[in-house]
Backbone and ligand atoms as CSV (ligand in chain L), in Angstrom:
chain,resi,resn,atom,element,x,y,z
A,1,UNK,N,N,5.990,4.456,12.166
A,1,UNK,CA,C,4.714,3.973,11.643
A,1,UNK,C,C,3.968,5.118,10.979
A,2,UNK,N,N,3.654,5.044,9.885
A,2,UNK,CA,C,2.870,5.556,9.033
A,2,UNK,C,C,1.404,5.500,8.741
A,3,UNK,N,N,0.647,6.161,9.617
A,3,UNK,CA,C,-1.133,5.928,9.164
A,3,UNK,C,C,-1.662,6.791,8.232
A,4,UNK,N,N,-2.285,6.102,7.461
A,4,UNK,CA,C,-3.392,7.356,6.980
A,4,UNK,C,C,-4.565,6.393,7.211
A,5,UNK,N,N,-5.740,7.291,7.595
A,5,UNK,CA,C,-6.958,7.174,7.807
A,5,UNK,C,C,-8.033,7.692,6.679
A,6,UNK,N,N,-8.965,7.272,6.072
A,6,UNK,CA,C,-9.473,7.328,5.150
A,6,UNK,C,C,-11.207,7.425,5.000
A,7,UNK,N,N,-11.614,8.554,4.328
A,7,UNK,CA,C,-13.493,8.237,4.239
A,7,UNK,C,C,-13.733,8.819,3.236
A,8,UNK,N,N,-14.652,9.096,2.975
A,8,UNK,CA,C,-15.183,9.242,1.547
A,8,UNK,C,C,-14.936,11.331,1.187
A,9,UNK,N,N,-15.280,12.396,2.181
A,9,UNK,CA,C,-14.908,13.192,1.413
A,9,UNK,C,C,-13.982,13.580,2.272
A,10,UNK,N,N,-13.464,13.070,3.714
A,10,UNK,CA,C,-12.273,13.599,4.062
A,10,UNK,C,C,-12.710,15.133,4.628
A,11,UNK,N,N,-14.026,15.104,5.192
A,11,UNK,CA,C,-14.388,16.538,6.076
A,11,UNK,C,C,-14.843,15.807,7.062
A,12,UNK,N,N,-15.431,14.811,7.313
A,12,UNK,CA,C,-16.178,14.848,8.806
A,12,UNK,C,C,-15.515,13.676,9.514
A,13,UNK,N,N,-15.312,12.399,8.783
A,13,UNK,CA,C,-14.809,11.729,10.040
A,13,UNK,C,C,-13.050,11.431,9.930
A,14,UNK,N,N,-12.728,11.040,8.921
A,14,UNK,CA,C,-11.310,11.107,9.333
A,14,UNK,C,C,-10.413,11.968,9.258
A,15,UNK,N,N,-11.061,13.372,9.348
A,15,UNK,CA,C,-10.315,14.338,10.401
A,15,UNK,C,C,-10.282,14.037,11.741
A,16,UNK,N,N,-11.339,13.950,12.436
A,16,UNK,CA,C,-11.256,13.455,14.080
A,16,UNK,C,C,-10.424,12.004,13.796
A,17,UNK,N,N,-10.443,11.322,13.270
A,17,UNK,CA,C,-9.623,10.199,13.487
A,17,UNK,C,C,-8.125,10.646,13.413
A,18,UNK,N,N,-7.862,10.914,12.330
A,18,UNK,CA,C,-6.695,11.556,12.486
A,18,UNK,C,C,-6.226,12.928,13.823
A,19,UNK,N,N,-7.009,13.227,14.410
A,19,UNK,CA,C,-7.076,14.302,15.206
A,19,UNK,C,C,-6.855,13.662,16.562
A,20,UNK,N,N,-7.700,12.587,16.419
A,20,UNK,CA,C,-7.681,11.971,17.551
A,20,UNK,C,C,-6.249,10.559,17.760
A,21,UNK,N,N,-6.221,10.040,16.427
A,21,UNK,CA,C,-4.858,9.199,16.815
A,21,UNK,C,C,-3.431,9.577,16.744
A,22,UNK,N,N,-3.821,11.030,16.562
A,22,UNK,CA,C,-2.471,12.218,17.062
A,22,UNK,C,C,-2.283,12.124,18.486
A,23,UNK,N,N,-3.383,12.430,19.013
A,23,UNK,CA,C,-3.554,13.278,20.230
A,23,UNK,C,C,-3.578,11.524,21.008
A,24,UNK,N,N,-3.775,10.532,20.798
A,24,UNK,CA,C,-3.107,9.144,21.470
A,24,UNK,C,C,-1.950,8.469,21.137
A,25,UNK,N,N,-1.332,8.933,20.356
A,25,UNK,CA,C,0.164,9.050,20.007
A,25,UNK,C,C,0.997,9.634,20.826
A,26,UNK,N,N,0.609,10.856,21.196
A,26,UNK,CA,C,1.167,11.690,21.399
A,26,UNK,C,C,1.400,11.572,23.378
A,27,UNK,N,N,0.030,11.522,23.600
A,27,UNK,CA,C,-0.245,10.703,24.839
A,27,UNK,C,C,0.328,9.295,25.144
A,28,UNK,N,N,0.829,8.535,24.359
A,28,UNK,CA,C,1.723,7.219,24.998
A,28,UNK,C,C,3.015,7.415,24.830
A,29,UNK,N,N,3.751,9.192,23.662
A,29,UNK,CA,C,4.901,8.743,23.219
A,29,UNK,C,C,5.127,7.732,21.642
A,30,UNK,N,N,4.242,7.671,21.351
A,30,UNK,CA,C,4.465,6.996,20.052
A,30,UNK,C,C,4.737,7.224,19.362
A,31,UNK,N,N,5.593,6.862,18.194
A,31,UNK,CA,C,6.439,8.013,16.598
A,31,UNK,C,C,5.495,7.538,15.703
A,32,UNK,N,N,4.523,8.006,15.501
A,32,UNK,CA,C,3.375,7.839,14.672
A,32,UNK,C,C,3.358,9.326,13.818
A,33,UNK,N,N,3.156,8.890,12.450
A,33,UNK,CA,C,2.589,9.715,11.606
A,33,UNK,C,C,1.476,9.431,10.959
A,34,UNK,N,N,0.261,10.724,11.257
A,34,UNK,CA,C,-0.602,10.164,10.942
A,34,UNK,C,C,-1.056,11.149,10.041
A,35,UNK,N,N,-1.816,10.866,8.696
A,35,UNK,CA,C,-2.409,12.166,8.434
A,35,UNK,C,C,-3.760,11.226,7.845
A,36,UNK,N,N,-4.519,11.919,6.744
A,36,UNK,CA,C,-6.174,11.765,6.437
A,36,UNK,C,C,-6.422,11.739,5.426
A,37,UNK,N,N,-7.157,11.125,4.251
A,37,UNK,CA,C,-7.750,11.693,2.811
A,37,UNK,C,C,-9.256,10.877,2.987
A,38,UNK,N,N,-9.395,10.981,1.251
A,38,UNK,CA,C,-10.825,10.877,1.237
A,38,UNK,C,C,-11.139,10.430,-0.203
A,39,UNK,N,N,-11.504,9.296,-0.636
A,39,UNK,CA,C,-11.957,8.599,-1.873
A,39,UNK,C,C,-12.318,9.053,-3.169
A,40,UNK,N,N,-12.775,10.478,-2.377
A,40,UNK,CA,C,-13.948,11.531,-3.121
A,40,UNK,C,C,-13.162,12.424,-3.546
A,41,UNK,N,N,-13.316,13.282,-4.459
A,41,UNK,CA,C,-12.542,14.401,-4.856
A,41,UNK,C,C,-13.410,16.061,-4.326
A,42,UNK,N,N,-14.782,15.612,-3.809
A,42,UNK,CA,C,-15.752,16.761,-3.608
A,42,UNK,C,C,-14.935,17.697,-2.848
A,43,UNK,N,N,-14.344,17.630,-2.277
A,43,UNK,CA,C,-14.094,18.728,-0.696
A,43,UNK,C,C,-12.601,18.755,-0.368
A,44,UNK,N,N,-11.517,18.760,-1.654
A,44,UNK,CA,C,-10.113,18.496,-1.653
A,44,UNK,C,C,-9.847,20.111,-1.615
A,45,UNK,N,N,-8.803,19.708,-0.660
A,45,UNK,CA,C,-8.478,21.531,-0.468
A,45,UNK,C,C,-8.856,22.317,1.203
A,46,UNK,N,N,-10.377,21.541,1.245
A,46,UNK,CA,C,-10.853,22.364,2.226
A,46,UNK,C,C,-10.652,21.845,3.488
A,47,UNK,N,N,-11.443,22.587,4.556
A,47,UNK,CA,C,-11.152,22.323,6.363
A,47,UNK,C,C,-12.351,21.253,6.522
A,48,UNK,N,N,-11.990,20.750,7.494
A,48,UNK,CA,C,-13.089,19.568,7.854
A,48,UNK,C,C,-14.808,20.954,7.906
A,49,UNK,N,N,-15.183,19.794,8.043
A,49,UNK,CA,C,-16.514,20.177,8.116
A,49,UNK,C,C,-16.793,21.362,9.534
A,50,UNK,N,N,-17.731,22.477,9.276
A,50,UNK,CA,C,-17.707,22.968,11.041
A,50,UNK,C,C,-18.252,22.097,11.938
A,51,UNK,N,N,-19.119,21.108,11.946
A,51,UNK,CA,C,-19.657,20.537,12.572
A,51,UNK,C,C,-18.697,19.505,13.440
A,52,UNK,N,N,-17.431,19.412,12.404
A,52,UNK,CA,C,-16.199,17.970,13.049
A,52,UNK,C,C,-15.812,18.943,13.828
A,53,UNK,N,N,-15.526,19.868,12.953
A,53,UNK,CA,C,-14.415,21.036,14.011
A,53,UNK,C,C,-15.154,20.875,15.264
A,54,UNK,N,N,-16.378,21.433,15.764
A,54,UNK,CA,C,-17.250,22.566,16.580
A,54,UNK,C,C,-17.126,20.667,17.578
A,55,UNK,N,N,-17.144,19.650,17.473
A,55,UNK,CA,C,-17.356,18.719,18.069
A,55,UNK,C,C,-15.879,17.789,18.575
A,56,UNK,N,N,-15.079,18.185,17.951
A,56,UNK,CA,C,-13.866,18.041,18.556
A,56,UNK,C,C,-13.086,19.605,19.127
A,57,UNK,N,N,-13.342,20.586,19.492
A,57,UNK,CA,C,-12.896,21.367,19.965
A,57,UNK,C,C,-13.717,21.405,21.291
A,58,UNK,N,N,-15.290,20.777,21.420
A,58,UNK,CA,C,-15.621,20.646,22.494
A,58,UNK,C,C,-14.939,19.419,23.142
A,59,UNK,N,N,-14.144,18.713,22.620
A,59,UNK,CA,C,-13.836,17.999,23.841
A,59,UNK,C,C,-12.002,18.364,23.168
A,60,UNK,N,N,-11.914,19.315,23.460
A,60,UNK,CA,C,-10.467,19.985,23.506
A,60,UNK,C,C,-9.507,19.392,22.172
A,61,UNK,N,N,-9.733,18.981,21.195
A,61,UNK,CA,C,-9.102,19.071,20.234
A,61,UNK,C,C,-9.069,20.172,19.200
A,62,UNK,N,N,-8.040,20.338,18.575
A,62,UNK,CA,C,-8.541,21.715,17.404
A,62,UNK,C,C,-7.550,20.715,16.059
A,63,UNK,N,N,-8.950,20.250,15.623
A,63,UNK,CA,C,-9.070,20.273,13.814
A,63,UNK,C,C,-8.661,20.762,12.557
A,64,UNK,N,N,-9.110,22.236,13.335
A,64,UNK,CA,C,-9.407,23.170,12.124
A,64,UNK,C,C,-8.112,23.638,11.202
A,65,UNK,N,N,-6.744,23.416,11.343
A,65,UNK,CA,C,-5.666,23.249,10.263
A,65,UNK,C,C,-5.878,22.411,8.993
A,66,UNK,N,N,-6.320,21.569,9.685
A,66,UNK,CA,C,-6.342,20.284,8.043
A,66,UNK,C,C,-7.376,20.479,7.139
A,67,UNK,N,N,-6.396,19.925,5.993
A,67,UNK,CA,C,-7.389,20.560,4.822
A,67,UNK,C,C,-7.361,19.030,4.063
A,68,UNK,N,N,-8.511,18.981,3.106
A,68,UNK,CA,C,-8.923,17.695,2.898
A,68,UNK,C,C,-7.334,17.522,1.390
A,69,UNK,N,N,-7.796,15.650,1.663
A,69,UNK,CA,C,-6.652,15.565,0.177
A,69,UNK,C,C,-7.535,14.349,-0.303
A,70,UNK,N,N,-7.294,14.374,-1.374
A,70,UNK,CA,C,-8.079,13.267,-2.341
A,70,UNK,C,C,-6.844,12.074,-2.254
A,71,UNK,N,N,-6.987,10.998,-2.236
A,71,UNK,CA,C,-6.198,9.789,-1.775
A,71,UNK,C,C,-5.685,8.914,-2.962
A,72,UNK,N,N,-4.579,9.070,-3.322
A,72,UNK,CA,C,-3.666,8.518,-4.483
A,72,UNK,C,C,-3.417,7.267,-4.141
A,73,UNK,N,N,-2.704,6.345,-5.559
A,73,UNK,CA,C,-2.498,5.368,-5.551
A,73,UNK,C,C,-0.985,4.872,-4.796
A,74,UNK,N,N,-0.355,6.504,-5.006
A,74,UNK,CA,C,0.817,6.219,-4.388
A,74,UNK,C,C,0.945,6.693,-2.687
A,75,UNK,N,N,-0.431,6.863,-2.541
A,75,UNK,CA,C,-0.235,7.210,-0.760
A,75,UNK,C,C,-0.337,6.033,-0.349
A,76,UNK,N,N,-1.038,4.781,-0.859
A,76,UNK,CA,C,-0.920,3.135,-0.419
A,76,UNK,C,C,0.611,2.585,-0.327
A,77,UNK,N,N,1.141,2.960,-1.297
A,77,UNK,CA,C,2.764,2.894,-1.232
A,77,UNK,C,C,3.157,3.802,-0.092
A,78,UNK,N,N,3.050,4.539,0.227
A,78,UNK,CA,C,4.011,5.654,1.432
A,78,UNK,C,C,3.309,5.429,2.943
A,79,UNK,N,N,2.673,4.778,2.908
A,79,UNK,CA,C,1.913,4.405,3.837
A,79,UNK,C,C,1.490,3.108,4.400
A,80,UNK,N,N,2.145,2.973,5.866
A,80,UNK,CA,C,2.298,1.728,5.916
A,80,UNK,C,C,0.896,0.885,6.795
A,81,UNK,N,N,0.058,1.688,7.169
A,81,UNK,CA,C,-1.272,1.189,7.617
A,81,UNK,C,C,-2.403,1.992,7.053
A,82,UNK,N,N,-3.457,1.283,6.399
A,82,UNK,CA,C,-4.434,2.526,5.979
A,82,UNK,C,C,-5.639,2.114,6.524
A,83,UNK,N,N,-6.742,3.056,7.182
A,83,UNK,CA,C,-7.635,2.579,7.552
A,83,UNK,C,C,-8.968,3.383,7.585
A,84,UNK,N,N,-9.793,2.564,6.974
A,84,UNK,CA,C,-11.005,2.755,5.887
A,84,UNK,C,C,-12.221,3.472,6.961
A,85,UNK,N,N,-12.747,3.977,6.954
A,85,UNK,CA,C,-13.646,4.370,8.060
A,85,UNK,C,C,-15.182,3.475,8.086
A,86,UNK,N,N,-15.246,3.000,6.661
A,86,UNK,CA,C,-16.500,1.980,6.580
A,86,UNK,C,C,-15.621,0.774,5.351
A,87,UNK,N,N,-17.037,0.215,5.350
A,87,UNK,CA,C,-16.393,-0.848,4.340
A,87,UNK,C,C,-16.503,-0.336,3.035
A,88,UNK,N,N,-17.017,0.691,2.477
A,88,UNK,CA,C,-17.354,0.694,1.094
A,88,UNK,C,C,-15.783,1.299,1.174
A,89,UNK,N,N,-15.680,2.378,1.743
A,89,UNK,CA,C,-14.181,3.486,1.408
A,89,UNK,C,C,-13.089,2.077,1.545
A,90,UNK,N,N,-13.094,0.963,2.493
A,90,UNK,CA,C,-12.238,0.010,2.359
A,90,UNK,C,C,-12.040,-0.737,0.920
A,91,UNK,N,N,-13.054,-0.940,0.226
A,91,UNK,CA,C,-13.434,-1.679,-1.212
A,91,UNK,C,C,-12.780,-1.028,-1.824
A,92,UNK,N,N,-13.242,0.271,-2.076
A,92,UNK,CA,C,-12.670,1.307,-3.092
A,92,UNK,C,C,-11.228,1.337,-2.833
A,93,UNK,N,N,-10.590,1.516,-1.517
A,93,UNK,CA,C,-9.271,1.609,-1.636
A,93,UNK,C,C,-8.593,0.527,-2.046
A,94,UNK,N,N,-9.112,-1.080,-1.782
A,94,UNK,CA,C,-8.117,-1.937,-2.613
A,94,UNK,C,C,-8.367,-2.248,-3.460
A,95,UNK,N,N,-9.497,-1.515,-4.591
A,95,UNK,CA,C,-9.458,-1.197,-6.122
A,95,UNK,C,C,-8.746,-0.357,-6.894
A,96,UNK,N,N,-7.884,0.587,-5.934
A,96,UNK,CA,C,-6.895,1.162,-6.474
A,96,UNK,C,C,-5.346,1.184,-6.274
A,97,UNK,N,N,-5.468,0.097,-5.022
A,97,UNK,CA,C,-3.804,-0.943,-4.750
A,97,UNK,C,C,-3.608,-1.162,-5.899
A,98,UNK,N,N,-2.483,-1.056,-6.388
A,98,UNK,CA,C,-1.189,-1.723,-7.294
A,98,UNK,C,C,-0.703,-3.052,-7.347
A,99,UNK,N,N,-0.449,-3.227,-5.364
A,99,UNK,CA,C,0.624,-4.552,-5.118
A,99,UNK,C,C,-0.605,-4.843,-4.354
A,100,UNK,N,N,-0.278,-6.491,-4.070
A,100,UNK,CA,C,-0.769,-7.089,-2.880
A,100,UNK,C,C,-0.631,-6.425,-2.005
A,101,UNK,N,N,0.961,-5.942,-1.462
A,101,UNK,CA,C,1.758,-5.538,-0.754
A,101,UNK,C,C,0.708,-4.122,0.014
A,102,UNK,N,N,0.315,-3.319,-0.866
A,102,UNK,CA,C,-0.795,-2.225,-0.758
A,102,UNK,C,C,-2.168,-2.759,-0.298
A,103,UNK,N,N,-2.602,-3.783,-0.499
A,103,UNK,CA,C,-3.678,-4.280,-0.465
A,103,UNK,C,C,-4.313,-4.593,0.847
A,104,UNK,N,N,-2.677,-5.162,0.700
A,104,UNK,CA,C,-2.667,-5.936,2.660
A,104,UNK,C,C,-2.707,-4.394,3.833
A,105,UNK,N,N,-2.480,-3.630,3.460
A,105,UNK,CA,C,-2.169,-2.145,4.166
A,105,UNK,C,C,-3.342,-1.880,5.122
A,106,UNK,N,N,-4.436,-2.016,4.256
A,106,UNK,CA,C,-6.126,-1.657,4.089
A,106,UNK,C,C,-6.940,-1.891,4.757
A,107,UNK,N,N,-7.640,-1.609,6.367
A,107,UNK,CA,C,-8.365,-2.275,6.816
A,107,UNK,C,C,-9.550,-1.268,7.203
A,108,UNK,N,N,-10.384,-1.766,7.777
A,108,UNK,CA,C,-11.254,-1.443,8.671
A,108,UNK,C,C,-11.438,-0.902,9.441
A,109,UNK,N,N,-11.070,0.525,9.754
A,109,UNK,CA,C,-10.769,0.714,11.600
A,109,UNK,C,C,-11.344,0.099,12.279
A,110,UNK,N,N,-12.946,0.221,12.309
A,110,UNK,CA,C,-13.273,-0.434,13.778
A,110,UNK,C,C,-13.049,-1.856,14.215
A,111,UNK,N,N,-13.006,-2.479,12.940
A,111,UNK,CA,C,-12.546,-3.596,12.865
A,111,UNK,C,C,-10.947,-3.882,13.557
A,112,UNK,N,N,-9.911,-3.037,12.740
A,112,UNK,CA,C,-8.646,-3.303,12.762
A,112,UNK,C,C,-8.524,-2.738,14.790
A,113,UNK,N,N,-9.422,-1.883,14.697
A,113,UNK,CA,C,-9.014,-1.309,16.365
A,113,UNK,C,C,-10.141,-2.198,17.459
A,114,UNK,N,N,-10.711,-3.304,16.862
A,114,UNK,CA,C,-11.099,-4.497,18.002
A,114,UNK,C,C,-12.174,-3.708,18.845
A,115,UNK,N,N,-12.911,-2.849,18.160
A,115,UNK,CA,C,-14.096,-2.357,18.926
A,115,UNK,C,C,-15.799,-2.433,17.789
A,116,UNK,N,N,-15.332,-3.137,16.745
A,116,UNK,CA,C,-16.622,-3.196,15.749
A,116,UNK,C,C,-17.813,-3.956,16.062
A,117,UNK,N,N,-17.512,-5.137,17.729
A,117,UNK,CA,C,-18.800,-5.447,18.114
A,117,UNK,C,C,-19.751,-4.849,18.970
A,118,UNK,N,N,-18.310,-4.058,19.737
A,118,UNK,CA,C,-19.063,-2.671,20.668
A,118,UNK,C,C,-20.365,-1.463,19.891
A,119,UNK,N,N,-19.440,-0.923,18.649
A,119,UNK,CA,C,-19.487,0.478,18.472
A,119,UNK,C,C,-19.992,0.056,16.451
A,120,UNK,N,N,-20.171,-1.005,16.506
A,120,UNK,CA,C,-20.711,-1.629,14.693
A,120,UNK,C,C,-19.437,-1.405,13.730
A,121,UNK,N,N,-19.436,-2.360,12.706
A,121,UNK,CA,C,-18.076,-1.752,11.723
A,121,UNK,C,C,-18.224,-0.848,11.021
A,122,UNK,N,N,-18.704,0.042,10.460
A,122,UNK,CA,C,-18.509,1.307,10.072
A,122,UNK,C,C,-18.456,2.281,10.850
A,123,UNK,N,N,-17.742,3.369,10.598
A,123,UNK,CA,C,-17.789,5.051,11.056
A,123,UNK,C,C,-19.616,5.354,10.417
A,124,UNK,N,N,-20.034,5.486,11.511
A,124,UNK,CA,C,-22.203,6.379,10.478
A,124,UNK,C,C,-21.311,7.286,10.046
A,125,UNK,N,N,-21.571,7.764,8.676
A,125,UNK,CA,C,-21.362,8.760,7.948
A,125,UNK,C,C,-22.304,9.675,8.581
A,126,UNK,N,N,-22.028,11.285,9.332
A,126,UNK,CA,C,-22.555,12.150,9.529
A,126,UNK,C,C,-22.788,12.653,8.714
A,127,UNK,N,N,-22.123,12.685,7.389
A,127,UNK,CA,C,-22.907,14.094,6.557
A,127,UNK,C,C,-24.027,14.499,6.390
A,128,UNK,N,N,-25.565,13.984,6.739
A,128,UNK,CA,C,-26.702,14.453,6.073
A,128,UNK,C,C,-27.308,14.494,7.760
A,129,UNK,N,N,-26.600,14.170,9.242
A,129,UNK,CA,C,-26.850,14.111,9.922
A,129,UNK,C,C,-26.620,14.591,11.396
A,130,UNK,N,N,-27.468,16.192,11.524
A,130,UNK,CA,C,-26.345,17.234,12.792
A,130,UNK,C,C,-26.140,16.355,13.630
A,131,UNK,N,N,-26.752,15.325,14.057
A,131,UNK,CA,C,-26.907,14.850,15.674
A,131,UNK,C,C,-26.013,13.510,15.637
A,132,UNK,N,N,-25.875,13.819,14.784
A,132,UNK,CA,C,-24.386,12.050,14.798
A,132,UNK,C,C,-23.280,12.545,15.173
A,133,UNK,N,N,-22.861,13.558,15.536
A,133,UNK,CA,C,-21.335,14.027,15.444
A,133,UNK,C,C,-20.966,13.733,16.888
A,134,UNK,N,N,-21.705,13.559,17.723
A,134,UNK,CA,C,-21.171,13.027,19.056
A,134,UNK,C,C,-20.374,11.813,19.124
A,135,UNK,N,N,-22.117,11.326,18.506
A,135,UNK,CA,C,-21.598,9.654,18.490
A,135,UNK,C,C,-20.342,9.047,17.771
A,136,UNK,N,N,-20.470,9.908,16.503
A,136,UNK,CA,C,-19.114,9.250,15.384
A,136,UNK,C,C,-17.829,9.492,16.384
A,137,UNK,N,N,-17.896,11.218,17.451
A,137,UNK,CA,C,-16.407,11.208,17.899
A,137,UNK,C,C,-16.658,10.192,19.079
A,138,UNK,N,N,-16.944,9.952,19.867
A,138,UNK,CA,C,-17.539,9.100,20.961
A,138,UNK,C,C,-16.602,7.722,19.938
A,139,UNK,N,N,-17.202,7.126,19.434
A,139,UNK,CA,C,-16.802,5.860,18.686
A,139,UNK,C,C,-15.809,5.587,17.868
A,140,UNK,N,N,-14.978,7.238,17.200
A,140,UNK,CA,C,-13.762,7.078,16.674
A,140,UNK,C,C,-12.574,7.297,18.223
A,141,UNK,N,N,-13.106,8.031,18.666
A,141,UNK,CA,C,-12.114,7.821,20.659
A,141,UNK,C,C,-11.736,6.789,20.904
A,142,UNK,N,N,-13.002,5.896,20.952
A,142,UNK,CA,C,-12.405,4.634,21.270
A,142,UNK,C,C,-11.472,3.642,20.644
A,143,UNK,N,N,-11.992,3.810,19.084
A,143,UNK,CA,C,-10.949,3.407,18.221
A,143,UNK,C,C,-9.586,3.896,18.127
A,144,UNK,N,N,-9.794,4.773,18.496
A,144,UNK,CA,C,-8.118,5.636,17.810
A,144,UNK,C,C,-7.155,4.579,19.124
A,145,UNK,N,N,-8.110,4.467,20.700
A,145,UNK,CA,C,-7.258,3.698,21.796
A,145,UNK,C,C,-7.098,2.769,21.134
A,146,UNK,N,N,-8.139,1.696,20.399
A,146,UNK,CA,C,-8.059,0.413,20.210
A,146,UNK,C,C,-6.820,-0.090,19.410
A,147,UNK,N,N,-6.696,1.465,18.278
A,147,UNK,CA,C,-5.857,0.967,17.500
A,147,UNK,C,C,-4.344,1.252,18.304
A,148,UNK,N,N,-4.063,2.036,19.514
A,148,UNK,CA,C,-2.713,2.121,19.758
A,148,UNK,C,C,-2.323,1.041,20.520
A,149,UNK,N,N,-3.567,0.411,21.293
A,149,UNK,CA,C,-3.486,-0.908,22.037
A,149,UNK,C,C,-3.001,-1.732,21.085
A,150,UNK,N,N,-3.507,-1.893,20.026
A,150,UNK,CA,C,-2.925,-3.027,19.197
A,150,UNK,C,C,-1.632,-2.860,18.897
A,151,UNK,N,N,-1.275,-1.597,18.098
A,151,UNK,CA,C,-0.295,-1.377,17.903
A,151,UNK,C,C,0.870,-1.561,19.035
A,152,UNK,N,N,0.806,-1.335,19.936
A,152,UNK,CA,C,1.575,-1.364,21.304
A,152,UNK,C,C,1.809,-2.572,21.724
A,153,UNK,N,N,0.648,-3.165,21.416
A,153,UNK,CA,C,1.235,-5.041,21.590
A,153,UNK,C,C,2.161,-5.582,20.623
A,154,UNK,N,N,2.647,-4.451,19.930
A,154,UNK,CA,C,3.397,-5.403,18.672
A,154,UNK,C,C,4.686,-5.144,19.378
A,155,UNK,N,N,4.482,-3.870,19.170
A,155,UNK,CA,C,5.766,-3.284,19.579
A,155,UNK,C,C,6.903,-4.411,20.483
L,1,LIG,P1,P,-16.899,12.072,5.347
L,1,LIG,O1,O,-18.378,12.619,5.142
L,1,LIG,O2,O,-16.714,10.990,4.319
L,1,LIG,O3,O,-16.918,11.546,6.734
L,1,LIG,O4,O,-15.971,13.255,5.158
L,1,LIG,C1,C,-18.886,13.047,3.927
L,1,LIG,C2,C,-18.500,14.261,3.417
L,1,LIG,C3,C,-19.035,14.708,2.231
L,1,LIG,C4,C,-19.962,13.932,1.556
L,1,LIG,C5,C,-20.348,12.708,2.075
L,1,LIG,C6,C,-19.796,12.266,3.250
L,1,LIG,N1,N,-20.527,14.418,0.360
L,1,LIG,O5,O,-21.393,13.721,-0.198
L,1,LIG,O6,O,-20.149,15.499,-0.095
C-alpha cells in the first residue's frame, strides 16, 4: 500500500501525518509506504516547519529528515491512497487527476480515517498559529490509528 498524504505547503501538517502513519505502520507490522507533498510550490525542498519538528519530537518522533515536495500529476498515478489534510487541498488535488481512476484515490483524512465528527474535517492549518501544533498532532494521532483501523479491516 502506497500513501501519500497531502496539504498545502507540505511543512507543518503532513509531515506529522506522514511521521506519524510510519510510526503506526510500523507498530502493527504493516508494508505501508508512506511519504508527503504539498499543493503549493512555497516551501519545496525544505524541512518541515520547526514548530512540526519541536512538537513531534516532544512526543518522541523525529521529523526533521523530510524535506517538502510539490505534488505532481503523476504521484496520483504511483500512489494508491491520497489523503488531503482539508477539503480545499482535497479539491485541488482532483483538479489535477487525469483518470477517474486518480480521482477515486483522493480523500479526506479525517474523513477517510472515521474521526471527522470527533476531531472536525479538516487538519486547522497551523501556519499563522504557535498554539495549534498540539492540537493538529493530538488530532492527526488519532487519524493516522483511524486510518490503519480501516485499512486493517480490509485486509
Ligand atoms: P501546511 O501549512 O500546509 O500544513 O504545510 C502551511 C505552510 C505554509 C503556508 C501555509 C500553510 N504558507 O502560506 O506558506
Amino acid at each position: 500500500m502506497k500513501i501519500l498524504v497531502v496539504c498545502l505547503g507540505n511543512i507543518c501538517r503532513s509531515p506529522l501525518a506522514e511521521g506519524l502513519l510510519k510510526r503506526e505502520a510500523e507498530k502493527r507490522g504493516l508494508d505501508w509506504e508512506v511519504a508527503s507533498g504539498g499543493t503549493a510550490k512555497y516551501h519545496i525542498g525544505k524541512p518541515p516547519d520547526p514548530r512540526s519538528i519541536a512538537i513531534a519530537r516532544e512526543h518522541g518522533l523525529d521529523i526533521s529528515a523530510q524535506r517538502s515536495h510539490h505534488v505532481t500529476t503523476a504521484d496520483l498515478t504511483a500512489y494508491d491512497l491520497v489523503l488531503a489534510m482539508d477539503r480545499q487541498n482535497a479539491q485541488d488535488l482532483r483538479a489535477r487527476a487525469e483518470t477517474a481512476t486518480d480521482r477515486e484515490k483522493i480523500h479526506v483524512f479525517l474523513e477517510y480515517a472515521g474521526v471527522a465528527a470527533e476531531f472536525g474535517t479538516d487538519v486547522f492549518d497551523p501556519y499563522y498559529d504557535d498554539e495549534a501544533y498540539e492540537g493538529v498532532y493530538k488530532t492527526v494521532e488519532n487519524a493516522a490509528k483511524g486510518v490503519a483501523d480501516r485499512l486493517e479491516a480490509k485486509e
